[in-house]
C-alpha positions in Angstrom: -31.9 -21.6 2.4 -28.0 -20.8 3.1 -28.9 -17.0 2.3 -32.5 -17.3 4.0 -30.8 -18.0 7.3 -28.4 -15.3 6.7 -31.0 -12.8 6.3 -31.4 -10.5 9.5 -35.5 -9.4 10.2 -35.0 -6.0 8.3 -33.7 -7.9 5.3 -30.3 -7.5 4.6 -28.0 -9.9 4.1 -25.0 -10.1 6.5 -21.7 -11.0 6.2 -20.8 -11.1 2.8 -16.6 -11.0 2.5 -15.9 -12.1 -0.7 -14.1 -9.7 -2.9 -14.0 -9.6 -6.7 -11.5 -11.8 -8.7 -8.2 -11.1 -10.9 -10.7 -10.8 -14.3 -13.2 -9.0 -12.9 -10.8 -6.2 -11.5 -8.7 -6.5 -15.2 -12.1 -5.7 -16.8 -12.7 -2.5 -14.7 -9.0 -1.5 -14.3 -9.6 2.1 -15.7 -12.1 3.0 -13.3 -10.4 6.1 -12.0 -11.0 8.1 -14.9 -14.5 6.8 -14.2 -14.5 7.9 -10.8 -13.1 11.4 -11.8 -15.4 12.0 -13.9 -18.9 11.0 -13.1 -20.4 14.3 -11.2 -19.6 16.0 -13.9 -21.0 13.4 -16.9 -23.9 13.4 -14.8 -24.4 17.4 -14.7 -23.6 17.5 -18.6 -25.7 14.8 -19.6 -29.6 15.9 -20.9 -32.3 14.7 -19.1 -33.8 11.5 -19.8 -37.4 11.2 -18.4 -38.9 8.0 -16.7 -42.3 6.3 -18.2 -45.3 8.1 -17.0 -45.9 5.4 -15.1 -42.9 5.5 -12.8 -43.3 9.1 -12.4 -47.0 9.2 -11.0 -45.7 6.3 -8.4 -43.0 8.0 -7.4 -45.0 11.2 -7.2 -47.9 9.5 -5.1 -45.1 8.0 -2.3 -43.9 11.1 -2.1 -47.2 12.7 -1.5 -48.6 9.9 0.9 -45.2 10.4 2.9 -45.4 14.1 3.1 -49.8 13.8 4.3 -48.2 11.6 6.9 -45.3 13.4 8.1 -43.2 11.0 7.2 -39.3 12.0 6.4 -38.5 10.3 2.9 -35.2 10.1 1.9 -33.5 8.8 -1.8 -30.4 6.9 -1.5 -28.0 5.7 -4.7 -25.3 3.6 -3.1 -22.1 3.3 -4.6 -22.0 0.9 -7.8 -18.9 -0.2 -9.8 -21.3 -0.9 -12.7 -23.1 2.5 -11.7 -20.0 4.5 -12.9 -19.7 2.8 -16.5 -23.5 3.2 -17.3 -23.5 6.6 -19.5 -26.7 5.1 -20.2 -28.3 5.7 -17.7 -27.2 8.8 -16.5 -29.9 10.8 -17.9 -32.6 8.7 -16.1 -30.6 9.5 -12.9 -30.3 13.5 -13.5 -33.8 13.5 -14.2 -34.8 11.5 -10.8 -32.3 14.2 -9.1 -34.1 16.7 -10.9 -37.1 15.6 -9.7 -36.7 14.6 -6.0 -35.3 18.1 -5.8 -38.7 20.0 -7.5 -40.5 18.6 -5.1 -38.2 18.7 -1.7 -37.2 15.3 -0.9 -33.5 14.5 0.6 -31.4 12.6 -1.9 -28.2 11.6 -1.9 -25.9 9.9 -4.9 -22.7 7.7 -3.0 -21.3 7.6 -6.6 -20.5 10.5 -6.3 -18.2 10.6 -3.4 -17.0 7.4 -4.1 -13.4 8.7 -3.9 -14.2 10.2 -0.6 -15.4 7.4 1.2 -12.1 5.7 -0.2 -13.9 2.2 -2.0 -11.8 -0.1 -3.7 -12.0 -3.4 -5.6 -11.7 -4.8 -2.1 -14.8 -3.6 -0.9 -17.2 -5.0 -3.7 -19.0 -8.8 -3.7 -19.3 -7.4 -7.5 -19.9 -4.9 -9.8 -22.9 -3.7 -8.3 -22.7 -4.6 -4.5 -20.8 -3.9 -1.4 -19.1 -6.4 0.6 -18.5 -6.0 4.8 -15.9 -4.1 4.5 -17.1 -1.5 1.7 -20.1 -1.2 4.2 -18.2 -0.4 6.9 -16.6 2.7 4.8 -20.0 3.9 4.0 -21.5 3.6 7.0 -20.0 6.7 8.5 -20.7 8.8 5.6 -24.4 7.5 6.1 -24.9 8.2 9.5 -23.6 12.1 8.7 -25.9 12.2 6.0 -29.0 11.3 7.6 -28.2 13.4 11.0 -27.7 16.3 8.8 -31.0 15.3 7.1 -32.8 14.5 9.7 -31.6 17.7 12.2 -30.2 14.7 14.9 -27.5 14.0 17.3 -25.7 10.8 16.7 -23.6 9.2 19.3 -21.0 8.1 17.7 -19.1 5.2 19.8 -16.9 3.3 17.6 -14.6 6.1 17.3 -13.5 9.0 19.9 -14.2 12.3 19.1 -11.8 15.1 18.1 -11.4 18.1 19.5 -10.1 21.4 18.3 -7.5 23.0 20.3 -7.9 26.4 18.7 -10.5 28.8 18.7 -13.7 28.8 16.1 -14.8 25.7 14.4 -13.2 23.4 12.5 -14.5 21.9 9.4 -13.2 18.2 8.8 -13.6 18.2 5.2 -12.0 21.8 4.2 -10.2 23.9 6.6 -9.9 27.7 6.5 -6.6 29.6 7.1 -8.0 30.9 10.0 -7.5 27.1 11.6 -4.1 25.9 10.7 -2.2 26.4 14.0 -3.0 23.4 15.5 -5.5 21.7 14.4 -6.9 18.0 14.7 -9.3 15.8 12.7 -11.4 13.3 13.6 -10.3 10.4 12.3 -13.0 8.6 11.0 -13.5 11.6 8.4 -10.0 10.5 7.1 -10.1 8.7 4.1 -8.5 5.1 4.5 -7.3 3.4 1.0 -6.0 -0.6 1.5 -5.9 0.2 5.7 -7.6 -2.2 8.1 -7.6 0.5 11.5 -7.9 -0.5 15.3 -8.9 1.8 17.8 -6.4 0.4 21.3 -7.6 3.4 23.5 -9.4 6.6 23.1 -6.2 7.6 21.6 -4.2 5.1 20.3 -5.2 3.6 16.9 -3.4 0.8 14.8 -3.3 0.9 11.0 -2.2 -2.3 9.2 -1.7 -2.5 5.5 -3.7 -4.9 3.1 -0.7 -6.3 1.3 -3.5 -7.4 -1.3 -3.8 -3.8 -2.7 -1.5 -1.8 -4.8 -1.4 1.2 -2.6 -2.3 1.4 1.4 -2.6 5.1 3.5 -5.0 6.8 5.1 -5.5 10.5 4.5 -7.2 14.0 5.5 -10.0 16.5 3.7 -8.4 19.3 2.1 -7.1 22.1 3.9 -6.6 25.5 2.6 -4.2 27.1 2.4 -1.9 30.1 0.7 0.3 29.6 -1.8 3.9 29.4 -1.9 3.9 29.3 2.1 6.1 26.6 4.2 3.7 23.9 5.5 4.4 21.3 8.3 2.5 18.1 9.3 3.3 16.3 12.5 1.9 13.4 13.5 2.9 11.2 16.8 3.1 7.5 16.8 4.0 4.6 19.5 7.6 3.4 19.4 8.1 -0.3 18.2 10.2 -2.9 19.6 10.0 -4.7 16.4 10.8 -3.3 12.9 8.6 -0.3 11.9 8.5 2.5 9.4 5.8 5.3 8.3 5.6 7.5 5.6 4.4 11.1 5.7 3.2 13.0 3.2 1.8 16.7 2.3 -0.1 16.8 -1.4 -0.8 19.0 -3.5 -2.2 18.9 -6.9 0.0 15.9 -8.7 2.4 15.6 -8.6 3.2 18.2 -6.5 4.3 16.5 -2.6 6.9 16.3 -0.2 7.4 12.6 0.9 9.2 11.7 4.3 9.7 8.0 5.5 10.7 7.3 9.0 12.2 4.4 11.1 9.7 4.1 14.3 12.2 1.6 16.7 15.8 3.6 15.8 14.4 6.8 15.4 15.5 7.9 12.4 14.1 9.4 8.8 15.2 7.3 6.4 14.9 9.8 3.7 12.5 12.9 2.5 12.2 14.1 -1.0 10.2 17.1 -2.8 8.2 16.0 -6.2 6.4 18.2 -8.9 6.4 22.1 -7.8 7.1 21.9 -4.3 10.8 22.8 -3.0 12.3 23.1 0.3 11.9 19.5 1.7 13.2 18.3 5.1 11.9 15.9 7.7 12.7 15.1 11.5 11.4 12.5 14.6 11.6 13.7 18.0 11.2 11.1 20.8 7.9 12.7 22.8 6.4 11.5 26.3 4.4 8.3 27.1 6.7 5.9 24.1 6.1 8.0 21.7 7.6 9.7 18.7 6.7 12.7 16.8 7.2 13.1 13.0 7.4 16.2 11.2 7.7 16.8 7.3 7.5 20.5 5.8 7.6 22.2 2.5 7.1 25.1 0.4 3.3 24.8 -1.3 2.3 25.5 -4.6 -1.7 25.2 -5.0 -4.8 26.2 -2.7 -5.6 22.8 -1.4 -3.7 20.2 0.3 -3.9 16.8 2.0 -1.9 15.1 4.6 -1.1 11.1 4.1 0.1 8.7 5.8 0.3 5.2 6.9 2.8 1.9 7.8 5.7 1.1 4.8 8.4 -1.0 4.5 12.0 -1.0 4.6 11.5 -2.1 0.6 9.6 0.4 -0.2 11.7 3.7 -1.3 10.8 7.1 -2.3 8.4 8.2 -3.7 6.5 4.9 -3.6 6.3 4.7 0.3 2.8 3.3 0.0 3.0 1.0 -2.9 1.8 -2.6 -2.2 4.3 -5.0 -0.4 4.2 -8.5 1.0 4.6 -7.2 4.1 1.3 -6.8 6.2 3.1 -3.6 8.3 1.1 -2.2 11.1 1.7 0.9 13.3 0.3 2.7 16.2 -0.4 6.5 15.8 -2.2 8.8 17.7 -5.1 10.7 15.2 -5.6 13.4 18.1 -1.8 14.7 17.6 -2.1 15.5 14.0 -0.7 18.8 13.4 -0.9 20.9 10.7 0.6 24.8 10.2 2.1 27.5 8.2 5.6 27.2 9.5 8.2 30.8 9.1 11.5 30.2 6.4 
């Protein structure tokens, strides 16, 4: 009865917070190799059909939703346990296989499961998301079924971007023919043990999850050419209290260029170059409204990088400015003034 009356009309159940326990994230503590890996098992793994059964049922929705007119889209939201079960990856490259011979919309969140930046936290358990997974998929469903379904969505949670340059800007990968000045939109970033709070249509707060090993929230890729100098800039609000952000540009690791910075005395507290990127350095300018800007640039190596970020602490030292801490830090940054460009020597 107590899940009964937590059962909305359409059938789902709402609320669920409860995360999974110390044993159950011990028993799955390799799944990033799992993660890595599972496109890839799934496009090398043969074909395993479904009864004859299943197939003639499947094959008779679809053809009763297509004499209708009706839209029919496959969904395989993201599992824990669906990443471990090589078992059953045939059956799923066959039902791929076969949504796609016949021209229905599928999508597999398994496989973007990095993307959408899940975590232990956001699983009830192996197999189900909790509120806060949900929340992370739910913008990468609503992209996925406009696109599908050739709509506008409002979106009203979060501001829109807007790109101060010329031609059009691709959240996920961004040409060389962008990288002036350039801004995302922020709910495309990926967010990794970050609890964010839009204040204003420009002002949004990210707080750690001191519960999680690592905490940062990050863009898509970005190309760009090798060997060049890159800057990211990034403003955020000044603090009367204790506050400090880290910056980073990455490459492939463990190529990066890390920069931490003191938000209420103004001041980087150090910058560092890892792996096979040289030329580090770092600065904070105070900027207008209570606000500073912070910059960290570097010579590249590789095609594709990301910019990260997110609230430290004073504890936290290079080049583990993101690592868990006790501390629940928080700051205010603006998404809006994220720069990103080829800088000259």
């Amino acid at each position: 009865m107590k899940v009964f009356n937590n059962i909305d009309p359409n059938g789902f159940v709402l609320g669920i917070n409860s995360k999974l326990n110390k044993s159950q994230r011990e028993e799955k503590k390799g799944i990033s190799s799992y993660i890595d890996s599972y496109t890839k098992s799934i496009a090398e793994t043969e074909q395993k059909e479904l009864s004859d059964k299943s197939v003639e049922v499947l094959l008779n929705v679809i053809e009763k939703c297509k004499s209708k007119g009706i839209k029919l889209i496959f969904i395989t939201p993201p599992s824990i346990d669906a990443l471990y079960y090589s078992g059953e990856f045939g059956q799923r490259k066959f039902i791929k296989e076969l949504l796609k011979s016949n021209s229905v919309s599928y999508i597999d969140f398994n496989e973007k499961f990095k993307e959408i930046g899940l975590t232990f936290d956001d699983f009830n358990d192996f197999a189900h998301l909790n509120k806060e997974g949900n929340r992370k998929l739910a913008p990468f469903m609503v992209d996925f079924l406009a696109e599908t379904l050739d709509i506008e969505i409002k979106k009203n949670i979060e501001p829109k971007s807007k790109v101060i340059d010329e031609g059009v800007l691709d959240t996920t990968t961004i040409n060389t023919n962008n990288l002036a000045k350039n801004v995302l939109e922020f709910n495309k970033w990926g967010k990794v043990g970050i609890v964010s709070k839009w204040l204003n249509n420009e002002e949004v707060q990210i707080k750690r999850d001191a519960k999680v090993k690592s905490s940062f929230v990050h863009t898509g890729d970005i190309l760009v050419e090798e060997g060049e100098i890159y800057e990211a800039s990034i403003k955020a609000k000044l603090s009367s209290k204790d506050a400090y952000i880290g910056l980073r540009i990455l490459g492939k690791y463990p190529d990066r260029v890390d920069a931490v910075f003191d938000i209420k005395n103004q001041k980087v507290l150090g910058v560092n170059t890892y792996g096979n990127f040289t030329s580090g350095e770092a600065n904070i300018e105070l900027s207008k409204k209570n606000t500073i800007v912070c910059k960290v640039k570097s010579r590249v190596k590789g095609e594709k990088l990301k910019v990260l970020l997110g609230p430290t602490s004073i504890l936290n030292k290079l080049p583990s400015w993101e690592a868990q801490t006790d501390i629940k830090n928080a700051v205010t940054i603006l998404p809006l003034s994220l720069v990103f460009k080829k800088v000259n020597d």
